[in-house]
C-alpha atoms as one frame of an Amber mdcrd trajectory, in Angstrom:
protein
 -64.707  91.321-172.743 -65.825  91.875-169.448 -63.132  94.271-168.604 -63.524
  96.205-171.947 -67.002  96.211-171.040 -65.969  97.759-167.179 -63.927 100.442
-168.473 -66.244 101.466-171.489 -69.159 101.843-168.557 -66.299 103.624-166.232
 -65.307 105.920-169.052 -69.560 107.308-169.397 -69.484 107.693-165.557 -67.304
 109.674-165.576 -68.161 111.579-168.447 -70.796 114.114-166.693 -68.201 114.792
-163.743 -65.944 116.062-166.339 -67.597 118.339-167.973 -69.594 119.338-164.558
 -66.037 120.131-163.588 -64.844 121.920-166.973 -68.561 123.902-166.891 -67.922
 125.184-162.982 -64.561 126.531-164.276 -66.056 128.385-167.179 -68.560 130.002
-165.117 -69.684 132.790-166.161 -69.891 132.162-169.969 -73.179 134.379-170.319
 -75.214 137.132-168.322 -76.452 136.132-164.532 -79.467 137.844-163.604 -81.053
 138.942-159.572 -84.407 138.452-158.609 -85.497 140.717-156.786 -89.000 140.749
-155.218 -89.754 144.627-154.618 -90.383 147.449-157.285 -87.429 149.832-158.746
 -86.105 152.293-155.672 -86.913 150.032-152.752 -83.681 149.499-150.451 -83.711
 145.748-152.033 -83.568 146.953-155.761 -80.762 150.140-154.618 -78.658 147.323
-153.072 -79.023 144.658-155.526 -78.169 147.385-157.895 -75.405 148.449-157.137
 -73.870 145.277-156.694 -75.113 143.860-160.097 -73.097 147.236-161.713 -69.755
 146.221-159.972 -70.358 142.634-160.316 -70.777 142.826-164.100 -67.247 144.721
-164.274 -65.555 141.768-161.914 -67.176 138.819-164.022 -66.823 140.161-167.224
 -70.770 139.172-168.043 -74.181 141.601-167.682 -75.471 141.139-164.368 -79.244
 142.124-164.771 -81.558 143.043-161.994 -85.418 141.428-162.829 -87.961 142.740
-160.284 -90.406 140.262-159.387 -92.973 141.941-156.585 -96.079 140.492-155.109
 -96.984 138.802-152.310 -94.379 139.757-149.785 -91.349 139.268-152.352 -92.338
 135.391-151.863 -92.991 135.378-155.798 -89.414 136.388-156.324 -88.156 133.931
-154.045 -90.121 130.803-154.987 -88.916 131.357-158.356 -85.403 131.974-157.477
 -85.642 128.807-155.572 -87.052 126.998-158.483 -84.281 128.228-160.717 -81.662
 125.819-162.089 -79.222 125.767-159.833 -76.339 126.848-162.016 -75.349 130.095
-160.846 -76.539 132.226-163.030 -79.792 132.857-160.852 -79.124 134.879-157.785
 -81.617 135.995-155.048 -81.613 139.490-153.396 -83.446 138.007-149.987 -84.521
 139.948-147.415 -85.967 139.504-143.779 -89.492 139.441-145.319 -89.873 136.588
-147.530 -86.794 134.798-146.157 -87.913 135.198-142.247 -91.367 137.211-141.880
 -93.233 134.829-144.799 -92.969 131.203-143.238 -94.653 132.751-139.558 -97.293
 134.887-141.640 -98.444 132.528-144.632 -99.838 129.729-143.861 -98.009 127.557
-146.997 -95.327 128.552-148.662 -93.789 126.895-151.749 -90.347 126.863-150.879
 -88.184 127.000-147.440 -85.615 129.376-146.726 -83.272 127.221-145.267 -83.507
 124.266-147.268 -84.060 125.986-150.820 -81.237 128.090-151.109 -77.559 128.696
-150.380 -76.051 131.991-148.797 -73.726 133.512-150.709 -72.899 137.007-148.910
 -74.432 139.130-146.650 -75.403 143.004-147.940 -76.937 145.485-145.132 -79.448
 145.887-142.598 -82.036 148.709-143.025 -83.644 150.583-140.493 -87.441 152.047
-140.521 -88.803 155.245-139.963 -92.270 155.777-138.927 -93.356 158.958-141.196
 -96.892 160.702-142.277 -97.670 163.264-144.663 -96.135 167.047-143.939 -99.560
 168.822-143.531-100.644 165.402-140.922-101.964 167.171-137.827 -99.660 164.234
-135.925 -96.558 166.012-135.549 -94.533 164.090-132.972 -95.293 160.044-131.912
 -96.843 161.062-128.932 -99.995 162.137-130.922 -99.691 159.412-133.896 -99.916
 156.924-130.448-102.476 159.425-129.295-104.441 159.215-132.273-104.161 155.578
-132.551-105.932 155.132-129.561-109.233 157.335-129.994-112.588 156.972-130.618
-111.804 157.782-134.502-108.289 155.419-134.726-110.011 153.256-137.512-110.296
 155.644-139.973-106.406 156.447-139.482-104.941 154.085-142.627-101.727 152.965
-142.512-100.395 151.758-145.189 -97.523 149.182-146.412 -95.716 147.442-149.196
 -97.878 144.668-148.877 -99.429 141.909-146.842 -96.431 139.735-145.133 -94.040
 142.607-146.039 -91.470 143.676-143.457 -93.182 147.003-143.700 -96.338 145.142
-142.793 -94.577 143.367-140.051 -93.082 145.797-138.165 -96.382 148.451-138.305
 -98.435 146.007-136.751 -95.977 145.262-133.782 -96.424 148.949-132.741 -99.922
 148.405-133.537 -99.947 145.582-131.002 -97.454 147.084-128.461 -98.797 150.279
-128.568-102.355 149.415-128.829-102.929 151.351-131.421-106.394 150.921-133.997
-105.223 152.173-137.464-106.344 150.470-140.506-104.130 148.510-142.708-103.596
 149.680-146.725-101.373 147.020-148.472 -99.678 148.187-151.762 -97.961 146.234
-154.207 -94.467 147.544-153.294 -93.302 150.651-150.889 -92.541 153.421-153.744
 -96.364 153.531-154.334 -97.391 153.641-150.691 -95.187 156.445-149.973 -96.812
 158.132-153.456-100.451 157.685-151.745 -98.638 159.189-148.393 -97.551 162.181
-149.845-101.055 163.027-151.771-102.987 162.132-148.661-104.603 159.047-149.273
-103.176 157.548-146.605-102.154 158.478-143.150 -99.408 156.356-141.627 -96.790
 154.407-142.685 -93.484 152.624-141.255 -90.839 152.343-144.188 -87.268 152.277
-145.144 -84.615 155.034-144.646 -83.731 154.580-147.894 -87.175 155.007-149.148
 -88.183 157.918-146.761 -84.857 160.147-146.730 -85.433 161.933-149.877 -88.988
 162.662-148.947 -88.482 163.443-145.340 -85.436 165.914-146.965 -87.740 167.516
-149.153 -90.338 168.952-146.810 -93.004 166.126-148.447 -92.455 163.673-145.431
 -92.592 164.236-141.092 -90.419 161.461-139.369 -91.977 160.363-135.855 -89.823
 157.854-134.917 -87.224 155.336-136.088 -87.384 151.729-135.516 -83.721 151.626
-134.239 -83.402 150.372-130.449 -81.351 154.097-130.271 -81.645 157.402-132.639
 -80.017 157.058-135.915 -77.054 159.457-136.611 -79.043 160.886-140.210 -81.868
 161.888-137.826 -80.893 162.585-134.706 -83.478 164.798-133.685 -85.942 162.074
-134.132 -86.774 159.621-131.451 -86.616 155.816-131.193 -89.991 154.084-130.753
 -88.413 152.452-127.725 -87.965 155.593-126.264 -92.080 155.367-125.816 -92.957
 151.415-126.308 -90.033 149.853-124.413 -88.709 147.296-126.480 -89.409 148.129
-129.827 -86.636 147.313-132.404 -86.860 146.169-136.108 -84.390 146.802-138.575
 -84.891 144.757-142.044 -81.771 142.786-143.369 -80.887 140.990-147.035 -78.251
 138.793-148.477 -77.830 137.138-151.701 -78.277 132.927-152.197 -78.251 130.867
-155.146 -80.639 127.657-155.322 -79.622 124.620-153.775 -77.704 122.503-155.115
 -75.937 125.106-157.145 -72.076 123.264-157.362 -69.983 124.654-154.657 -67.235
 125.768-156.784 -69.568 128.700-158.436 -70.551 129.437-155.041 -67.477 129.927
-153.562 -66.799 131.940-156.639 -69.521 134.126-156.643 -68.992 134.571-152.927
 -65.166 135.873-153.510 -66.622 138.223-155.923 -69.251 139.706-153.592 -66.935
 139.614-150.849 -64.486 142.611-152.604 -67.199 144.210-153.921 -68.702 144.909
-150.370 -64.982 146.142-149.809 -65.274 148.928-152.387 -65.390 152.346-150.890
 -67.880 153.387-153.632 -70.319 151.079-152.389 -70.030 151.836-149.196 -70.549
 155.449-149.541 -73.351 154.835-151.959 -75.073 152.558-150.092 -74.716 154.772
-146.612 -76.476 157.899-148.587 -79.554 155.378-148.741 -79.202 154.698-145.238
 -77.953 151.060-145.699 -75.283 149.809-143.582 -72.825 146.916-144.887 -72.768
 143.784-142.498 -69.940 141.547-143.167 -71.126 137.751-141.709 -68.902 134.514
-142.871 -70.544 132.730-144.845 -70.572 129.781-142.776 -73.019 131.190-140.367
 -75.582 132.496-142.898 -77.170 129.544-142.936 -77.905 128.675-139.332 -78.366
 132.982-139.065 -81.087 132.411-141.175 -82.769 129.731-139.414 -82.306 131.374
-136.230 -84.247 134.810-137.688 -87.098 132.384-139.301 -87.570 131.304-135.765
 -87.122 135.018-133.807 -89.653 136.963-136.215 -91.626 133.572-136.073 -92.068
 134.539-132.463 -92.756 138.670-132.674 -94.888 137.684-135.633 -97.203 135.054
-132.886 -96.976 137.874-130.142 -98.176 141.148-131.905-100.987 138.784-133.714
 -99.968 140.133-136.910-102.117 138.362-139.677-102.795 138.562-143.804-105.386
 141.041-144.390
């Protein structure tokens, strides 16, 4: 009896491995969706895009793209990291709520390291600092110039919103360049740049991707790119190290699942991603937003993150950036 008894309790155990296992090798049986934590047309919604199109093809399942903005894309993630980890939540995180968040908020309802899983690395974006085509500041020299006289605080600057990388990376040239311009957060970069361009505003640091098209048209003057050296799409623009020794920022993103979410789905997933990032097509689409492809073993995301929690941590203390 007792052995009956032994295997009938040995047969249940084993029960939920089974179909755990027969579940993991069905995945996907339905549509996966991306959070996302920026509006349509940011560099985070073109990239997570474009993979979701290609993805869908690969998987054979719709691959939707949910936008989730506020707060510094921290919305986005603490709901991706609150997500049942079954793979068919994915997070499009970037530098801001993944590394610029935990030095800027003061609690935060999930941890970057500990909350999710890396699944592949997607591109690094740089910044250009850029005003409105009719500013009188026509070079950095006089944005800097401006930013230090008697009538800097009426100069607005504005960004995608407090704790935002575009946040982040204005006020370190604030702070290194001792400069006194206001701070405008939006909800989101696409209607920052709208206020730019009809004058609201004065200043802003944002995405190539966002700025090209505007800086193309006539609508938008680049000062200066956030690049250590010029970028090749602008040459005839300078770096901001080229006047505040130094300077660099360049915004990054990758996609993770929740934690916890069964290793053979991520190893999956992370195949997947892996030739998609291979494609050509993406490549080239991706480069005419200014987004550049980084290709980082998985292995090391993990550990990469943790060491850029603990870097922007550090800028973050020493240009006194705060929540406004």
């Amino acid at each position: 009896m007792n052995r009956v008894r032994r295997m009938l309790v040995a047969g249940l155990s084993a029960m939920p491995l089974s179909s755990r296992a027969q579940s993991d090798a069905a995945f996907p049986s339905r549509p996966l969706r991306v959070l996302v934590g920026f509006p349509p047309g940011q560099a985070s919604d073109i990239i997570a895009r474009a993979y979701a199109e290609e993805l869908s093809r690969r998987l054979g399942q719709p691959v939707v793209v949910e936008n989730r903005p506020g707060a510094g894309a921290t919305i986005a993630a603490e709901a991706a990291a609150r997500s049942p980890a079954d793979g068919y939540t994915i997070f499009y995180g970037s530098s801001g709520p993944l590394a610029i968040a935990p030095g800027i908020y003061p609690k935060l309802n999930f941890d970057p390291v500990k909350d999710f899983e890396p699944i592949a690395m997607a591109g690094i974006v740089p910044f250009v600092l850029v005003v409105n085509a009719n500013s009188p500041m026509r070079t950095l020299a006089d944005a800097i110039t401006a930013g230090r006289g008697p009538n800097a605080a009426s100069i607005s600057y504005a960004s995608g919103g407090n704790g935002s990388t575009s946040h982040l990376v204005m006020e370190m040239l604030r702070s290194g360049a001792n400069l006194g311009y206001t701070h405008v957060p939006y909800k989101g970069s696409i209607p920052a740049i709208n206020d730019l361009i009809g004058g609201a505003v004065q200043i802003t640091m944002e995405t190539l991707s966002t700025t090209m098209p505007h800086i193309r048209s006539g609508r938008l003057r680049a000062l200066a790119v956030s690049t250590a050296k010029r970028l090749p799409e602008l040459p005839d623009v300078p770096a901001i190290a080229e006047v505040v020794p130094g300077y660099e920022a360049v915004a990054w993103g990758l996609f993770l699942a929740p934690a916890g979410t069964p290793n053979a789905i991520v190893d999956r997933l992370a195949v997947e991603f892996d030739q998609v990032s291979r494609m050509p097509a993406i490549k080239e689409r991706l480069a005419q937003n200014g987004i550049t492809l980084v290709d980082r073993p998985r292995a090391e995301l993990k550990p990469w993150v943790a060491s850029e929690v603990d870097r922007w941590g550090k800028a973050i203390k020493a240009s006194g950036a705060k929540l406004n």
